[in-house]
C-alpha positions as CSV (number, residue, x, y, z in Angstrom):
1,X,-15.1,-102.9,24.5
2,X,-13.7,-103.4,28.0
3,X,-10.4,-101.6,29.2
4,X,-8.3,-104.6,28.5
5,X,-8.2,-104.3,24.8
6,X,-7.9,-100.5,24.9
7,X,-4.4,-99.7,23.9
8,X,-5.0,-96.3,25.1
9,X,-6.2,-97.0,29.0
10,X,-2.9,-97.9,31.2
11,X,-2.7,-99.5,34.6
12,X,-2.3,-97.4,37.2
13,X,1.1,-98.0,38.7
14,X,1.4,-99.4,41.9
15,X,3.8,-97.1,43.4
16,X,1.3,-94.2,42.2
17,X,-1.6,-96.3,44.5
18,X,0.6,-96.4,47.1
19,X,1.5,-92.9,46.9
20,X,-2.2,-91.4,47.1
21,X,-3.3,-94.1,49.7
22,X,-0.3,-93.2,52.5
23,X,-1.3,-89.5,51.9
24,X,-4.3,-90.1,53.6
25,X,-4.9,-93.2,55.0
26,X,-8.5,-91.8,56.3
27,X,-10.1,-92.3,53.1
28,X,-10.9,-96.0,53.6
29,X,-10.2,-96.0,57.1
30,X,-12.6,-94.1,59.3
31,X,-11.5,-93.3,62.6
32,X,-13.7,-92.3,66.0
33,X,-13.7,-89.3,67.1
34,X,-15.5,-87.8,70.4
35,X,-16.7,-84.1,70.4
36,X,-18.3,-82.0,73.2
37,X,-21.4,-79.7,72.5
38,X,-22.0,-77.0,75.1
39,X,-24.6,-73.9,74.8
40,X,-25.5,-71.3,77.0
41,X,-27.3,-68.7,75.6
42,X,-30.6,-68.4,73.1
43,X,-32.8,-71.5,72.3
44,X,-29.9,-74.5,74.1
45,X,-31.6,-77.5,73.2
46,X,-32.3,-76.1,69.4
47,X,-28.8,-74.7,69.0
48,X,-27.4,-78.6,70.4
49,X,-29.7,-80.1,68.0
50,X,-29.1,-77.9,65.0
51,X,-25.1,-78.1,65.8
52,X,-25.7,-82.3,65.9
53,X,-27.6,-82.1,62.6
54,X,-24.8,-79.8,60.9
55,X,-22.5,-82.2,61.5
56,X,-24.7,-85.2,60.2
57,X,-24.6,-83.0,56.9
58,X,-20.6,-82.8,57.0
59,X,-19.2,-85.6,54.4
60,X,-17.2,-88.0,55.6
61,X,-18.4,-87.8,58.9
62,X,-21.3,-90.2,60.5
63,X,-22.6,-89.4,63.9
64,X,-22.9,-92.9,65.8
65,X,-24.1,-91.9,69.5
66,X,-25.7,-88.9,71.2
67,X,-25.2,-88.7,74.7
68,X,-27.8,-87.5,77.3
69,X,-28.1,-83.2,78.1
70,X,-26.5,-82.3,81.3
71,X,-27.3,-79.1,82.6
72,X,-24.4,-77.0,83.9
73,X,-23.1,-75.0,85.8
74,X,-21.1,-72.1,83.6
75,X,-17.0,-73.1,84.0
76,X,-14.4,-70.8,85.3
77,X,-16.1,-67.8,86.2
78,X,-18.3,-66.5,89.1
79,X,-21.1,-68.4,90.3
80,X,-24.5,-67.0,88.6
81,X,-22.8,-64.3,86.4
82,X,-23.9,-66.5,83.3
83,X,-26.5,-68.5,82.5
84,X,-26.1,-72.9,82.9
85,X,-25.0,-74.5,80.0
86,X,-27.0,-77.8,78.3
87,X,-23.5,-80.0,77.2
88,X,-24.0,-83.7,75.1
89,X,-21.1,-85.5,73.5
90,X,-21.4,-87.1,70.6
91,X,-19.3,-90.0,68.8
92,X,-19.0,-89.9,65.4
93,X,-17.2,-91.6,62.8
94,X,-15.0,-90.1,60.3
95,X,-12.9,-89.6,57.4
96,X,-12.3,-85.9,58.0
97,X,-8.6,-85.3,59.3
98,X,-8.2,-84.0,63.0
99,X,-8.0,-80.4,61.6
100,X,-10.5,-80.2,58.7
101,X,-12.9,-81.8,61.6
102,X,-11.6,-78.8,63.7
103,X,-13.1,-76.3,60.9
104,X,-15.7,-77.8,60.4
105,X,-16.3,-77.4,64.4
106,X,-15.7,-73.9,63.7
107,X,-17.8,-73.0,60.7
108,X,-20.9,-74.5,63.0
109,X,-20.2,-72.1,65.5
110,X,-20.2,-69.9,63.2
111,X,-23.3,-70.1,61.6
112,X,-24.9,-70.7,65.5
113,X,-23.4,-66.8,65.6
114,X,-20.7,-67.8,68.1
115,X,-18.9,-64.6,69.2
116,X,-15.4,-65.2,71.0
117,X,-14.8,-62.2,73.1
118,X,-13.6,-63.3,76.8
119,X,-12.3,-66.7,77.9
120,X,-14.7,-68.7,79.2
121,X,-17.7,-66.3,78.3
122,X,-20.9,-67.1,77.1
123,X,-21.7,-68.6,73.7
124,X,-24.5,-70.1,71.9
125,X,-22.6,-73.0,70.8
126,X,-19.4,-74.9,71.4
127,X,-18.0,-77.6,69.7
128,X,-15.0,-79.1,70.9
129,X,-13.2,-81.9,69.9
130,X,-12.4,-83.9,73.0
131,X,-10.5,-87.0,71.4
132,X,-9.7,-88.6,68.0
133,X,-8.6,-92.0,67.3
134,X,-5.5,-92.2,69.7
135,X,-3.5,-89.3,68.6
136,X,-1.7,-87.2,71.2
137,X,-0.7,-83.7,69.8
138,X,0.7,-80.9,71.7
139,X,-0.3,-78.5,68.1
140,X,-1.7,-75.8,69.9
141,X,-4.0,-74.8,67.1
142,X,-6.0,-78.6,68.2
143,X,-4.5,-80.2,71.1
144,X,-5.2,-83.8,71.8
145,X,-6.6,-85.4,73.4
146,X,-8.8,-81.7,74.7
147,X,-6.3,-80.5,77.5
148,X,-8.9,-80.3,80.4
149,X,-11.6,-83.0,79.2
150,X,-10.0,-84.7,82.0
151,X,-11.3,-82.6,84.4
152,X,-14.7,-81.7,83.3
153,X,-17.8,-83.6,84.6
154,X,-20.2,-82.1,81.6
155,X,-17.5,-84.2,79.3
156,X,-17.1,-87.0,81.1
157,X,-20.9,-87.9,82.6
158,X,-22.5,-87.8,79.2
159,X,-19.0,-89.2,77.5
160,X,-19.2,-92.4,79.8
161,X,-23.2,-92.5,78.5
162,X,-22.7,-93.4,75.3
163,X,-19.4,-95.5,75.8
164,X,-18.8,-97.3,79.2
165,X,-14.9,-98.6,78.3
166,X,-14.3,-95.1,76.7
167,X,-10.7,-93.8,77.7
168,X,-8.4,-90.7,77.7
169,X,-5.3,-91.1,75.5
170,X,-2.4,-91.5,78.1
171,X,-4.7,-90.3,80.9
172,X,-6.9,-93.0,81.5
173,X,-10.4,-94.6,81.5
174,X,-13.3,-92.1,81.8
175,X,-15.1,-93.5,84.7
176,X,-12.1,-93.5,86.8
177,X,-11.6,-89.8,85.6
178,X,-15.4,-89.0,86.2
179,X,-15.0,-90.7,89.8
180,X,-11.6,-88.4,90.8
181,X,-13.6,-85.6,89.4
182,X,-17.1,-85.5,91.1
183,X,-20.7,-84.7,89.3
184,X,-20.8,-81.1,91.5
185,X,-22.6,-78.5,89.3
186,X,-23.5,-81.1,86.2
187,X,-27.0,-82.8,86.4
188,X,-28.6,-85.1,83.9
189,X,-31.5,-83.9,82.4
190,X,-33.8,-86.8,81.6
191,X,-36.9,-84.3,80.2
192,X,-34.6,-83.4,77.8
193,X,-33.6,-85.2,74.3
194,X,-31.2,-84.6,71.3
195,X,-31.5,-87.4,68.8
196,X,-29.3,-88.9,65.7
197,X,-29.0,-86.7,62.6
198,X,-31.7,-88.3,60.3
């Protein structure tokens, strides 16, 4: 017996469709999204690689590209008070809104034991999302594009990696950023590998 000649089973009506698909247009449409990884303390490479896999797990979300590790120098305090930081980027493609991408950011730093005590202190893991689709936000609970990707090397060397036309919403292309910025205190570290979730 198919639906047609079931008295019982009624079309969905079309304002109805219209209704659940405006409410989020994400479900069918995925959008790229570029997040920074940065870790500093404990096993780096592991933590990077277990934060990369967590997200792999999230649903909705498909990591696409994993950049080169950079090794850096710790941002915004004094010179050899921390240890360097391993940073990737990663582009994935998702159907997570900006801000439920945001906690699932969060929860991975959570489980990687992330303790937020001091600005700019050390951390085993960071995940940060640098850009999403082409919204601008000012929400200062996730700002975007990230309000100082601009101006970081460790985002922009490994971001230009894995996407050589990549650009800033309203600020730009990377590799012009990258070139105003300078690679001082970011190096590449080819002996070094993160890889796609599998």
């Amino acid at each position: 017996m198919n639906a047609q000649s079931d008295p019982t089973v009624q079309p969905v009506p079309a304002s109805v469709l219209e209704t659940v698909d405006a409410a989020d247009v994400t479900l069918s449409n995925p959008k790229w999204a570029v997040v920074a990884l940065g870790a500093n303390l404990g096993n780096r490479l592991e933590t990077l690689q277990g934060a990369i896999d967590a997200l792999g797990d999230t649903p909705g979300l498909r990591v696409k590209a994993v950049s080169p590790v950079y090794e850096t120098e710790p941002w915004g305090v004094e010179p050899g008070s921390q240890p360097s930081y391993l940073n990737a980027v990663l582009a994935v493609k998702t159907t997570l809104p900006p801000g439920s991408l945001l906690e699932r950011g969060q929860a991975i730093e959570e489980a990687f034991d992330r303790v937020r005590e001091e600005r700019w202190g050390p951390r085993t893991i960071d995940v940060d999302i640098v850009s999403y689709a082409d919204v601008v936000s000012a929400d200062p609970v996730l700002t975007l594009p990230h309000p100082r990707a601009h101006q970081r090397a460790f985002v922009l060397a490994p971001w230009l990696d894995i996407d050589p036309e990549a650009q800033i919403p309203g600020l730009g292309p990377v590799a012009a950023l990258l070139d105003g910025v300078g690679l001082a205190g970011v190096a590449p570290r080819p002996d070094l590998e993160l890889r796609l979730p599998e």
